[in-house]
C-alpha positions, 0 to 999 in steps of 0.5 A: 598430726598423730591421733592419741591412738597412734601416738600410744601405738608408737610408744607402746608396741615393740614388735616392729610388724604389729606397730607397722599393722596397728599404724595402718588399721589406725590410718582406716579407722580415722577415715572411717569414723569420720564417714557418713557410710562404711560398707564391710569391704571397708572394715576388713582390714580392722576386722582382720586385725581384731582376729590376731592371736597378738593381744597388742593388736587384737585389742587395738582391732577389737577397740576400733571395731567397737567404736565403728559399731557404735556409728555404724549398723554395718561395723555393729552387725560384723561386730557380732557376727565376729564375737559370736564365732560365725565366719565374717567373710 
């Protein structure tokens, strides 16, 4: 079954390319959320989807990091790390 996410990701995103990223991220997301532990390696791809210049997927990326961060200490200190401009990996 299709998340909200993923249904407004499908219906909203023209490019083809972004839809087809966002899907994956969501796909990560949706396993991670449901973890009882996540390590950095883990989030690199929603890290890397937050860091495009696309806004229809850097808010999707940013959307899912913030969510991870408020479960995870790792997702919160990468969370900063990225806004505060220092390199994430």
């Amino acid at each position: 079954m299709r998340s909200s996410r993923e249904h407004w990701i499908e219906s909203n995103v023209e490019n083809e390319d972004h839809k087809k990223l966002l899907l994956n991220v969501c796909k990560v997301y949706n396993k991670l959320i449901e973890s009882d532990e996540i390590s950095t390696e883990d989030i690199v791809p929603i890290v890397d989807s937050a860091k495009i210049k696309h806004m229809d997927v850097w808010v999707n990326g940013a959307y899912f990091l913030w969510n991870l961060s408020v479960k995870f200490d790792v997702a919160r200190e990468v969370r900063i790390s990225v806004t505060s401009g220092h390199p994430f990996r």
